[in-house]
C-alpha positions as CSV (number, residue, x, y, z in Angstrom):
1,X,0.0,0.0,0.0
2,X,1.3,3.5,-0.6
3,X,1.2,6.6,0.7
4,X,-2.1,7.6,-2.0
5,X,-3.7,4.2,-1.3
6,X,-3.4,5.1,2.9
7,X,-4.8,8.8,2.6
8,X,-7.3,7.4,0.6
9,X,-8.3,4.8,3.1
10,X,-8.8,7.8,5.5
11,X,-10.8,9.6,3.0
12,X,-13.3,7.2,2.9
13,X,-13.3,5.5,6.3
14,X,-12.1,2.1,5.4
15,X,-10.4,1.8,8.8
16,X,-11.4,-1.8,9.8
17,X,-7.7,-1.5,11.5
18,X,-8.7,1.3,14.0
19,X,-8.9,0.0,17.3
20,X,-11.6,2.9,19.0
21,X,-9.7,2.0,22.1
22,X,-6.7,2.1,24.1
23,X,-5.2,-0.9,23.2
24,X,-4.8,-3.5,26.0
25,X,-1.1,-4.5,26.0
26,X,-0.7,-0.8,25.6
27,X,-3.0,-0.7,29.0
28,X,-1.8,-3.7,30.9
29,X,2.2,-2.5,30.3
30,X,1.8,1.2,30.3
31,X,3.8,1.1,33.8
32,X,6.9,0.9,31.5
33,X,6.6,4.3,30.7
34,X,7.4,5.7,34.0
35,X,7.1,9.6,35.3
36,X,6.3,12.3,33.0
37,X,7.6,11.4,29.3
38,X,7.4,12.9,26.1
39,X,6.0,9.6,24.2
40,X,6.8,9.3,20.3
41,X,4.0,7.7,18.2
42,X,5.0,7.1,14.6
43,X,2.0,6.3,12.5
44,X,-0.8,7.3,15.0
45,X,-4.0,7.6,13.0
46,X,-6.4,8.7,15.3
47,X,-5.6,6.1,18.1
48,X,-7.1,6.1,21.7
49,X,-3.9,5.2,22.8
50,X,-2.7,8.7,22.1
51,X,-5.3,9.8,24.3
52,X,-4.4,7.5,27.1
53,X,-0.7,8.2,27.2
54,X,-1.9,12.1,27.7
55,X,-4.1,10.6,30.2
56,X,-1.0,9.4,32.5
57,X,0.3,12.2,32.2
58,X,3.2,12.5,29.3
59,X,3.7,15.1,26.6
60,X,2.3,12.9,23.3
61,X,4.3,13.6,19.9
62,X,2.4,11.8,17.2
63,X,3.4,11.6,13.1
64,X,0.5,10.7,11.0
65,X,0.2,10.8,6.9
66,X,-3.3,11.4,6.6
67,X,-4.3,14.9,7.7
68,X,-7.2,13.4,7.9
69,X,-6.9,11.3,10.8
70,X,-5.2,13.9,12.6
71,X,-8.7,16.4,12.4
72,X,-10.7,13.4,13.3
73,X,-8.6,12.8,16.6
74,X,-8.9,16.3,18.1
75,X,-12.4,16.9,16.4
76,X,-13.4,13.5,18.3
77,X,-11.7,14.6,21.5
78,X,-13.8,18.1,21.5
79,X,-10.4,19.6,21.2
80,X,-9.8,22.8,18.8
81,X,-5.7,22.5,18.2
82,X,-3.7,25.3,17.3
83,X,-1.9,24.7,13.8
84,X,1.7,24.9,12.5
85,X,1.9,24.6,9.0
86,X,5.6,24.8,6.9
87,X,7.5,22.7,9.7
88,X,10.2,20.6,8.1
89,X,11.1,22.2,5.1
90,X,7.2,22.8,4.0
91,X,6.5,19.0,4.4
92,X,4.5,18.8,8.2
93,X,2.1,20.4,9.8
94,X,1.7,20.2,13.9
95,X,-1.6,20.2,15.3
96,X,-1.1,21.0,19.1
97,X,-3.4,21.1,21.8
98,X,-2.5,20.7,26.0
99,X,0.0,17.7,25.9
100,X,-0.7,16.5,22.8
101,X,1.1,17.3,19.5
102,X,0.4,15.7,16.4
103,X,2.3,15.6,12.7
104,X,0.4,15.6,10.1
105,X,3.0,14.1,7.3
106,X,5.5,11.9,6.0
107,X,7.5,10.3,9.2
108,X,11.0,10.3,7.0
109,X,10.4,14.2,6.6
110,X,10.3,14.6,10.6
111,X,13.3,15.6,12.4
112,X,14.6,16.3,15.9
113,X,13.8,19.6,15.3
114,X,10.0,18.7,15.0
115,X,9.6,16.4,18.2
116,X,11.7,17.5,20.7
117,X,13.8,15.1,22.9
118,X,12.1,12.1,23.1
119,X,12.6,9.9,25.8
120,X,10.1,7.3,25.1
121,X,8.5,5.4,22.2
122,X,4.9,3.6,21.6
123,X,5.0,1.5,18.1
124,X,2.0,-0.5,17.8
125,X,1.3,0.6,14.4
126,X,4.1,1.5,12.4
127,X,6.8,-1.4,12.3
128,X,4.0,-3.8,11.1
129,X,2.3,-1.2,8.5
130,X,5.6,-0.7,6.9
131,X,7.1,-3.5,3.9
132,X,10.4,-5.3,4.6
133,X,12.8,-2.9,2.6
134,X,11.8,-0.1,4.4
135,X,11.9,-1.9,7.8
136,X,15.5,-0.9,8.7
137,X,15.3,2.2,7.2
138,X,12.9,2.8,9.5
139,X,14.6,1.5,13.1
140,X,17.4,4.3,12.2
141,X,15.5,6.8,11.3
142,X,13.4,6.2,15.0
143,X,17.0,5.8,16.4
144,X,17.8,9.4,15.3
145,X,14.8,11.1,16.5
146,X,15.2,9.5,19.8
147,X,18.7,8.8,20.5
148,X,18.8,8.1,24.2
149,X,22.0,10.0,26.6
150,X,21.7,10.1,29.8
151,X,17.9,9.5,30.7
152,X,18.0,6.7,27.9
153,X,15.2,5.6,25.5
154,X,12.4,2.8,26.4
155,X,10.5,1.5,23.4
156,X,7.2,-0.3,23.9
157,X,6.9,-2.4,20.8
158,X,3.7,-4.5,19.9
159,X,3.7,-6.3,16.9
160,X,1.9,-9.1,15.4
161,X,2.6,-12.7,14.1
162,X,1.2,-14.7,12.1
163,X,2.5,-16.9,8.9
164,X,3.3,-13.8,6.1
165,X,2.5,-16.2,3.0
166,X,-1.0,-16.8,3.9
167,X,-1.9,-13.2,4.1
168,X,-1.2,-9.8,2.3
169,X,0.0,-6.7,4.2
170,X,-0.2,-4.5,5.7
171,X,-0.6,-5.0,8.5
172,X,2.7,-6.9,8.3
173,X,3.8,-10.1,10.2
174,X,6.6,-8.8,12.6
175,X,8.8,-11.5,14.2
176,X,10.8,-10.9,17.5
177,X,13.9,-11.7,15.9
178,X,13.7,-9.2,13.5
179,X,13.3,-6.6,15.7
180,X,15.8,-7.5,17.9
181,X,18.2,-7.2,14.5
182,X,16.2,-3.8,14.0
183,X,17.3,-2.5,17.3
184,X,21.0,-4.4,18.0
185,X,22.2,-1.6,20.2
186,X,19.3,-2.1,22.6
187,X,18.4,-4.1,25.3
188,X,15.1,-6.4,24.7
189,X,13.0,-7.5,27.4
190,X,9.4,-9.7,26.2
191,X,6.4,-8.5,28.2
192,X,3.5,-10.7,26.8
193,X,2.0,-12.7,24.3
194,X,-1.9,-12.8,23.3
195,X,-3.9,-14.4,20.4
196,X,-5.7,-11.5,18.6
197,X,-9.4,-11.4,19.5
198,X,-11.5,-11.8,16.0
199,X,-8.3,-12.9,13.9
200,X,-9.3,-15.3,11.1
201,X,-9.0,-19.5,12.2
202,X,-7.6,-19.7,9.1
203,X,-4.7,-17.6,9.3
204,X,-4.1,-17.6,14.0
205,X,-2.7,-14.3,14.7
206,X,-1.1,-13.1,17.6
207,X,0.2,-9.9,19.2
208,X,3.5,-9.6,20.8
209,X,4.5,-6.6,23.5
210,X,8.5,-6.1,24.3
211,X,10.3,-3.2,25.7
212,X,13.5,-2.3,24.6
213,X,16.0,0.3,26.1
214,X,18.5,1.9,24.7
């Protein structure tokens, strides 16, 4: 799927992959984010998890192609954001309100000049929405806009498994081992394991939560 194919998704509300609620390893391993962070969440849409992160208390930075998703979140939220346009070069434009900041944009176009230092990450929906050739390309770029120092980096990663050849992307299959090879300068630590409620018999699917540190 590419970047026309995605907006146009949003366009006309074929979002079958929307959750409409705080996801539940992102609820049941939340503690991993500890005191007040400023959260990174690449590929965002209009998740409840971005609300729920504010919720506890951290400063939210989301990037999210679809403009559309972004109005939907703060329009959903009763929440009239102020609005950036031109940031990076012309390519983004942030849509802020309280704790939560949103990029409306491509994430390659985002710099450390547009989130700020980031000490934490929440990646439930990028990794797996992204092919294999741009996977790595991908890790770095992350690795860049969150590079850790003294306070470090935690990543909470959630992906999902499930046998690639019997089912088209995206979402993609995700395997532990290949994020571990994503992320070889950080430390990886498996929080949990669940079979996806409503996955096809046909094809079982699960989702896997780890935290990695860096």
């Amino acid at each position: 799927m590419d970047a026309e194919q995605w907006i146009e998704r949003w366009r006309t509300g074929r979002i079958g992959f929307h959750e409409g609620r705080p996801n539940d390893l992102l609820v049941a391993h939340a503690d991993h984010l500890t005191g007040r962070r400023r959260v990174l969440v690449p590929l965002c849409g209009k998740a409840e998890d971005l609300a729920f992160l504010a919720g506890a208390g951290h400063d939210v930075v989301g990037i999210e192609l679809a403009t559309e998703a972004v109005v939907a979140f703060f329009a959903e939220h009763g929440l009239t954001p102020e609005v950036t346009p031109g940031l990076g070069g012309g390519a983004l434009t942030a849509y802020r309100a309280g704790p939560i900041t949103l990029l409306a944009g491509d994430v390659f176009a985002v710099g450390p000049a547009e989130v700020g230092p980031v000490d934490a990450i929440y990646d439930r929906a990028a990794l797996i929405a992204l092919p294999p050739d741009l996977r790595r390309r991908y890790a770095a770029h992350l690795h860049g806009l969150a590079p850790g120092g003294a306070a470090g980096v935690t990543l909470l990663q959630i992906c999902l498994e499930y046998e690639q050849a019997r089912r088209d992307g995206p979402p993609f299959a995700v395997l532990a081992d290949e994020v571990r090879a994503l992320y070889p300068h950080a430390t990886y630590r498996e929080l949990a394991v669940r079979v996806v409620p409503g996955a096809s018999a046909e094809v079982p699917t699960v989702e896997r939560a780890a935290v990695l540190t860096w």
